[in-house]
N, C-alpha and C positions, 0 to 999 in steps of 0.2 A: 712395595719394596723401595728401599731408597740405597741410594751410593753415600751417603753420610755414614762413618764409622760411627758416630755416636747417636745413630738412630738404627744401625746394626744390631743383626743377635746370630750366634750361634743353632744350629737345627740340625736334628740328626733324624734320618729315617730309619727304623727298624723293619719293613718289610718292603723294601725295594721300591722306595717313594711313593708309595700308595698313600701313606700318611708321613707327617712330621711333627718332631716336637723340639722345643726350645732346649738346647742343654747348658749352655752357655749366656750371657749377658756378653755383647762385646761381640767385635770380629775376633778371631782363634784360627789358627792353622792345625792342622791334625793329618794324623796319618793310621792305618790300621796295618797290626801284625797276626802273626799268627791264625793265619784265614779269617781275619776278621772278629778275633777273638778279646784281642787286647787294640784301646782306641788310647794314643798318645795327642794331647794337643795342649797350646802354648798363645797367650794371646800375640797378636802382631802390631797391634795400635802403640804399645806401651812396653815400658820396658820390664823383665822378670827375672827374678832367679833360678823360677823355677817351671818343668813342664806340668799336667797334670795325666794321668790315664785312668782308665777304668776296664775292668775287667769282667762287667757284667751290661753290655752294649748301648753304653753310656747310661746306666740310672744311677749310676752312683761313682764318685772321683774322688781321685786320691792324689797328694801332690808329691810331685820328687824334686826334689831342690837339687840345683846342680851346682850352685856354687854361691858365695854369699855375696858378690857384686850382680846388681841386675847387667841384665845382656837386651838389646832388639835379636828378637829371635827373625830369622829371613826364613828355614824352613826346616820342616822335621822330613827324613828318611828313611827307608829302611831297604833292606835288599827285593828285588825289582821282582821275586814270586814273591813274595811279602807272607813268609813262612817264618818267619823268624820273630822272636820277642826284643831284638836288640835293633832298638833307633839309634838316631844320629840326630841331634838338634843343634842348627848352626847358625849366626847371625853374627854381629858386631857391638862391639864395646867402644865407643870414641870412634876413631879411624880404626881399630884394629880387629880383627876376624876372631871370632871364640867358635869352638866345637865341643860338643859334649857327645860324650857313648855310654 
């Protein structure tokens, strides 16, 4: 293991940490909705325009672009039973705050 973001990867467990696999290059913030159904995630090293999710427990990604200046994303959301398909991805531009829904 290392604390180097650039010697970092992304790893998601599909069966309650018994095993893990790489799903990402890079540190990523992520969040799950929908019991777990829909995975949102965003890198945090760098800056983007857009999030990514997947809808089949991370083997495969899809991107949503949110807007066409990149943003540092600080963190993705979603309401607190985490039943819902609608995140919240929020970070900063310059000094200034950006939100996406």
């Amino acid at each position: 293991l290392s604390y180097k973001a650039e010697e970092s990867n992304t790893y998601l467990s599909r069966d309650g940490g018994l095993s893990w696999s790489e799903v990402r290059k890079g540190v990523h913030i992520y969040e799950f909705g929908n019991h777990g159904a829909v995975l949102v995630m965003a890198s945090v090293n760098s800056e983007t325009n857009q999030v990514i999710y997947s809808l089949d427990e991370g083997k495969t990604w899809q991107p949503l672009h949110l807007d066409s200046e990149p943003f540092n994303v600080t963190n993705i959301l979603i309401e607190p039973t985490a039943v819902s398909t609608d995140f919240v991805a929020f970070g900063s531009r310059g000094q200034q705050g950006v939100i996406y829904r």
